[in-house]
C-alpha positions as CSV (number, residue, x, y, z in Angstrom):
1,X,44.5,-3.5,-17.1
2,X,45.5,-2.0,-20.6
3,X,42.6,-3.6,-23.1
4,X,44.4,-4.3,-27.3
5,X,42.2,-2.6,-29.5
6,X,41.3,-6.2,-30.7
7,X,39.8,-6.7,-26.7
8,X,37.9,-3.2,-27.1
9,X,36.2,-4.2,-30.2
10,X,35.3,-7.2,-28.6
11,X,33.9,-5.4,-25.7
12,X,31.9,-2.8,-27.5
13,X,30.6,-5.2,-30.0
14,X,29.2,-7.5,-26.8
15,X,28.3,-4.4,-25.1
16,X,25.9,-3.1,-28.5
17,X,24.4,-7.1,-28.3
18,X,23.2,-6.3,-25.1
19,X,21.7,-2.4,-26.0
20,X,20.3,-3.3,-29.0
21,X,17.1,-4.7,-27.7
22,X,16.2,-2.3,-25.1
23,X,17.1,0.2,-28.0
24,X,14.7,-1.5,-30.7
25,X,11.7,-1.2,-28.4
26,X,12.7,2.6,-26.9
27,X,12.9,3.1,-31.3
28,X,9.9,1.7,-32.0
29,X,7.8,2.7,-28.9
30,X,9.1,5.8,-27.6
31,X,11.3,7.5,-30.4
32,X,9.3,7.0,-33.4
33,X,6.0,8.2,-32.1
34,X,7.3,11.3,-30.6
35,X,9.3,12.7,-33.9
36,X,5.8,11.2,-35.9
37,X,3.8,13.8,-33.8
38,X,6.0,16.4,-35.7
39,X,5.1,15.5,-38.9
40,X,1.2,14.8,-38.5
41,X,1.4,18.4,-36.8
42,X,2.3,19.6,-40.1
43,X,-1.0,18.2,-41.9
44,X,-4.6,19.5,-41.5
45,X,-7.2,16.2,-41.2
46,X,-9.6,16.0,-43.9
47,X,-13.0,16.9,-43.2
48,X,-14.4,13.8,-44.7
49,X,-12.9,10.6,-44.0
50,X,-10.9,9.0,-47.3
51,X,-9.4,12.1,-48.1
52,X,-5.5,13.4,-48.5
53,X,-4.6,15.0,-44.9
54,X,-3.2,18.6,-46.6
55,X,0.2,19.9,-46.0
56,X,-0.3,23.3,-44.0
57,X,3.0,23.7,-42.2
58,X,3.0,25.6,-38.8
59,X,-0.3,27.4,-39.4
60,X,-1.8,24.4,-37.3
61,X,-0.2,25.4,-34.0
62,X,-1.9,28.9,-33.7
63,X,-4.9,28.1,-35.0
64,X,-5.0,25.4,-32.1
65,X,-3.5,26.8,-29.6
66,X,-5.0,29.9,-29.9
67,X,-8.7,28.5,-29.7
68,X,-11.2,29.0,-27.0
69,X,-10.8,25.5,-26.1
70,X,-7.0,25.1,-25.9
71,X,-7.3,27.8,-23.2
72,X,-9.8,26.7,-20.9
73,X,-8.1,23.1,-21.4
74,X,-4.9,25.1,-19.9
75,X,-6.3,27.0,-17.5
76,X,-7.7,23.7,-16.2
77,X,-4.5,21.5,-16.2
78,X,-2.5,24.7,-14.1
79,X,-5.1,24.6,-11.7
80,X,-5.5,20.9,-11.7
81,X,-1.8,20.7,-10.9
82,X,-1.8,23.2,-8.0
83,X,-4.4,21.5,-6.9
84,X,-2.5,18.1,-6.6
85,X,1.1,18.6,-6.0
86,X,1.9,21.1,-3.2
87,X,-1.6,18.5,-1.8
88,X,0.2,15.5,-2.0
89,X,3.5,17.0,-1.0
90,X,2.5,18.4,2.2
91,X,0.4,15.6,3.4
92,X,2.7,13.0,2.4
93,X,5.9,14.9,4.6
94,X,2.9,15.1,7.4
95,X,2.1,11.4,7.4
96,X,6.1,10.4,7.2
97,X,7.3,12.9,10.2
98,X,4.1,10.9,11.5
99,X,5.1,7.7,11.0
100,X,9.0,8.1,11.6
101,X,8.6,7.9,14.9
102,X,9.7,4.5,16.9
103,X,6.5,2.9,18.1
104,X,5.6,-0.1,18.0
105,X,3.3,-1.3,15.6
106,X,4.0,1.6,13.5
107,X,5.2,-0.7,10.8
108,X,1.3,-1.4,10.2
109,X,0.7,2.4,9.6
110,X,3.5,2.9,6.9
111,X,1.8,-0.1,5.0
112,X,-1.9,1.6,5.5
113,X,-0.2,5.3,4.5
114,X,1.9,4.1,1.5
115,X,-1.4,1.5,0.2
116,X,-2.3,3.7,-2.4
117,X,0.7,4.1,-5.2
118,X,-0.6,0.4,-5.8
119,X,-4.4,1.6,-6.1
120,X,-5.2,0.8,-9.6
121,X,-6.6,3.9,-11.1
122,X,-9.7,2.0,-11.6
123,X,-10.0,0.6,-8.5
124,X,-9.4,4.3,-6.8
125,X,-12.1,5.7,-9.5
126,X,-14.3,2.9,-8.2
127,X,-13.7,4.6,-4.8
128,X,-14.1,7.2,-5.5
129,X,-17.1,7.6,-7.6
130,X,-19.2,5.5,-4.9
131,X,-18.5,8.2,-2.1
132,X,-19.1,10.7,-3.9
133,X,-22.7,9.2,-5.4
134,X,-25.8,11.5,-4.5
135,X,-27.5,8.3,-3.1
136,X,-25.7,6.3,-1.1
137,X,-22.4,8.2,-1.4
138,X,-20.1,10.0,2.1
139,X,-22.0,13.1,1.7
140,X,-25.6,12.5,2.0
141,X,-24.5,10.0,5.1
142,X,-23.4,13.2,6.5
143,X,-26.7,15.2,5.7
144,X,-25.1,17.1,2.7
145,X,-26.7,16.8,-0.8
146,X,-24.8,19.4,-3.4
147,X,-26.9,19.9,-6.2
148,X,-25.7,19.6,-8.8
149,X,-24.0,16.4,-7.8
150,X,-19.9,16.7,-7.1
151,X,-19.4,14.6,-10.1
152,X,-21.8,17.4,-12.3
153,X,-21.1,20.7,-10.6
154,X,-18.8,22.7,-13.6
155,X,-17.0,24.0,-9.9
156,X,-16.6,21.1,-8.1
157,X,-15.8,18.6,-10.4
158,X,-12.3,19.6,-10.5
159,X,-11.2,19.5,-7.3
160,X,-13.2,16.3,-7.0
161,X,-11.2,14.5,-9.4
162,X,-7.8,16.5,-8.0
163,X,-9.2,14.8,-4.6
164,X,-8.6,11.0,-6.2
165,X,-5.1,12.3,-7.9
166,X,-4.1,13.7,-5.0
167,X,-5.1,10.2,-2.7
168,X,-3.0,7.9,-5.2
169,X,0.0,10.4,-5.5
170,X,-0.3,10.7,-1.1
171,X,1.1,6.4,-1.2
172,X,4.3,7.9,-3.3
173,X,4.8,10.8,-1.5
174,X,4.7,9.6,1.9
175,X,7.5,6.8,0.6
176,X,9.6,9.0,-0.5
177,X,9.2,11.6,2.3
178,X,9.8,8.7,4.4
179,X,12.8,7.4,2.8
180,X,14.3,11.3,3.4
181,X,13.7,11.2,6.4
182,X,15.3,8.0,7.6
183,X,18.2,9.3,5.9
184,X,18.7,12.0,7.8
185,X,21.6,12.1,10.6
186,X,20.6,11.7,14.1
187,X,23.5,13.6,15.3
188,X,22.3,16.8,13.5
189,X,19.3,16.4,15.2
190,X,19.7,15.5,18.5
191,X,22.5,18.6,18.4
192,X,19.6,21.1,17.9
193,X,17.7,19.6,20.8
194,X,20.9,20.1,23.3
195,X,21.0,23.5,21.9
196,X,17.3,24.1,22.8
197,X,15.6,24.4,19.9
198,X,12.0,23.1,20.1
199,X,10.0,20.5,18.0
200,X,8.8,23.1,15.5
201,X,12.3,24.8,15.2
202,X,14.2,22.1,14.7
203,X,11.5,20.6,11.9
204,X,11.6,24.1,9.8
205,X,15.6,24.9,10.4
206,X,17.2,21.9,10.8
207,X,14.8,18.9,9.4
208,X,13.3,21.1,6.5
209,X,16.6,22.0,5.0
210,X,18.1,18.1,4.7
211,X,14.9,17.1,3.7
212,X,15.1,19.8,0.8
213,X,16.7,17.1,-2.1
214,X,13.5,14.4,-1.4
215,X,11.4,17.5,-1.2
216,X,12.7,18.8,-4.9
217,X,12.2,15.2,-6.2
218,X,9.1,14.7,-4.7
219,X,7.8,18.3,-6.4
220,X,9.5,17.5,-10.0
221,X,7.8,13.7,-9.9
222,X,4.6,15.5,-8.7
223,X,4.2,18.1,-11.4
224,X,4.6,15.1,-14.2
225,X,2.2,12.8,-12.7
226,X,-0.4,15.8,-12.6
227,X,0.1,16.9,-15.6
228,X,-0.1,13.4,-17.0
229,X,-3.6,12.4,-15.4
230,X,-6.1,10.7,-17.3
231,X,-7.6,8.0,-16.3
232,X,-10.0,9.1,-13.1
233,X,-11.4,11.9,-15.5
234,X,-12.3,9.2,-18.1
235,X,-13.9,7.1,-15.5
236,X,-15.5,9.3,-13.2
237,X,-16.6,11.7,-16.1
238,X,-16.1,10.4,-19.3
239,X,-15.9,12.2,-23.0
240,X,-19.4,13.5,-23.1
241,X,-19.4,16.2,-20.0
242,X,-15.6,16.8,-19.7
243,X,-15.8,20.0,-21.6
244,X,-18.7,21.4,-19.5
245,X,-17.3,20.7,-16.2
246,X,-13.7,22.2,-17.1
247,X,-12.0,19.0,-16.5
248,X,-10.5,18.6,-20.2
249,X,-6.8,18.9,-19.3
250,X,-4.5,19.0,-21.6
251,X,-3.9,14.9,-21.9
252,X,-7.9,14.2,-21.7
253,X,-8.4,16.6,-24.8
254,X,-5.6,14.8,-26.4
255,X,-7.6,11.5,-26.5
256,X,-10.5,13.1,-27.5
257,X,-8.9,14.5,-30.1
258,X,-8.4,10.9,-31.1
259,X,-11.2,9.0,-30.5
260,X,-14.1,12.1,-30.1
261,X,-16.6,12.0,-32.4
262,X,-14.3,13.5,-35.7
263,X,-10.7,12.2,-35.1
264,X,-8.3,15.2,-35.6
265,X,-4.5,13.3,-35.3
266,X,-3.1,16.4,-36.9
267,X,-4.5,18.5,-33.6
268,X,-3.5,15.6,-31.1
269,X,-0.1,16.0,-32.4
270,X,-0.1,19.7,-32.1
271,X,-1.6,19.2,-28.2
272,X,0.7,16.5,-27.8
273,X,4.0,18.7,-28.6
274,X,2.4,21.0,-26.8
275,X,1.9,18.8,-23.6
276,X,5.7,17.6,-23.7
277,X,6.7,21.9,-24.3
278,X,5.1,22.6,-21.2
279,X,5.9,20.0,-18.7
280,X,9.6,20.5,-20.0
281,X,9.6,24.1,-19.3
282,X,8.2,23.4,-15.7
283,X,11.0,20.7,-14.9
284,X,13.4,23.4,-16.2
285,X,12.1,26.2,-14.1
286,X,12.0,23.7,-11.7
287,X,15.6,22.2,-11.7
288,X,16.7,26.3,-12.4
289,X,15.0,28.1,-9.7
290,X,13.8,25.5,-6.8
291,X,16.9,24.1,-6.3
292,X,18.5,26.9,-5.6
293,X,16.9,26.2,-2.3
294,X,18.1,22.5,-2.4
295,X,20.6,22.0,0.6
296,X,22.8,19.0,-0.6
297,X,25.0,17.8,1.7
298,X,29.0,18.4,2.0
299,X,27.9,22.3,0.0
């Protein structure tokens, strides 16, 4: 059906009515605020409050990122995020070749495994913070009282907080795992078993491989939610001992920048840019490198 130019002006003009509110909010909400962190990186925060921000250009962004802090805030969001992801990933494909398998009630079991993507962050800090209490917490039940607590150790409050990250992403990555595998063609499969190949072979050569696209999606959706975790290190640990305990990631010392003690918006902005720089570059290496390894199907 050929359209008269009269019909396609028609058509795009109905077509804009329906865009222009989702893009109004995405303008106001999402695209404004991220081309405003360019310009309040551009202007040094008055020492007193009431006075002019001044104009200092780039200068900002290496006195920031070249800080004592900054880097210790790094250091602890890489490690926080190889903490969590290859974690979650693993254990998520471990419960879902788990839970693939046809017995009955199983169905119960992929509800108990996938419970946790809608854990609240507050309810899993909750959790959390009450097993790993030096009173009445898991540990002392079990006869072991770290001191200092998990929750005030500068070495294991860290991995304590990846622990909770890694328990909420476990619900998402176990879905998706799942949903990979159920996708897979039985025929491939039950081929490698009338060729011989045992359990484990035909998981790493044959399962593995087909499995590689939810895998890649699983690792890219990983690495942003780590990278993006805030919430059980302002619970569990709050403003005042994040620093201490090296679990200021990059986001946390964002807000603080905000709401700490001296508000420095021009330095949020400059961790902020900073923050979207680097999870961009790891979805890139990502999407350049790792999926070279991605076996789509029909290639």
């Amino acid at each position: 059906m050929i359209l008269t130019p009269k019909a396609r002006r028609k058509n795009w003009g109905l077509a804009a009515l329906f865009l222009f509110p989702s893009l109004f909010i995405f303008g106001v909400f999402t695209f404004y605020p991220f081309f405003e962190n360019f310009r309040l990186a551009m202007f040094q925060t008055p020492p007193y409050p009431g006075l002019p921000s001044k104009y200092i250009g780039f200068s900002q962004y290496a006195s920031i990122l070249s800080s004592s802090e900054f880097m210790q805030s790094l250091l602890s969001t890489l490690f926080f995020v190889l903490l969590v992801v290859p974690t979650g990933l693993l254990l998520g494909l471990a419960l879902a070749v788990a839970a693939h398998k046809a017995l009955r009630g199983m169905a119960i079991f992929r509800v108990i495994f996938s419970s946790t993507v809608v854990t609240s962050v507050a309810v899993g800090a909750l959790i959390f913070g009450t097993l790993m209490n030096p009173i009445v917490g898991f540990l002392p039940w079990l006869g072991i009282n770290p001191n200092p607590p998990l929750l005030q150790s500068p070495t294991w409050a860290l991995p304590s907080i990846a622990a909770m990250a890694i328990w909420q992403f476990l619900g998402l990555s176990f879905i998706v795992m799942l949903a990979g595998l159920q996708s897979l063609p039985d025929d491939v499969l039950e081929a490698s078993r009338v060729d011989g190949a045992g359990a484990w072979t035909t998981f790493w050569r044959v399962t593995v491989p087909m499995l590689s696209p939810t895998i890649f999606f699983g690792l890219v959706v990983g690495t942003i939610y780590a990278f993006q975790t805030f919430g059980q290190i302002d619970i569990l640990i709050g403003s005042q001992n994040a620093s201490q305990l090296h679990v200021n990631v990059l986001l946390y010392y964002i807000y603080q920048s905000i709401q700490g003690t001296n508000p420095d918006p021009g330095q949020a902005a400059v961790l902020s840019i900073v923050l979207f720089v680097i999870i961009l570059i790891f979805t890139l290496l990502q999407l350049r490198f790792v999926e070279r390894r991605v076996h789509y199907a029909g290639k």
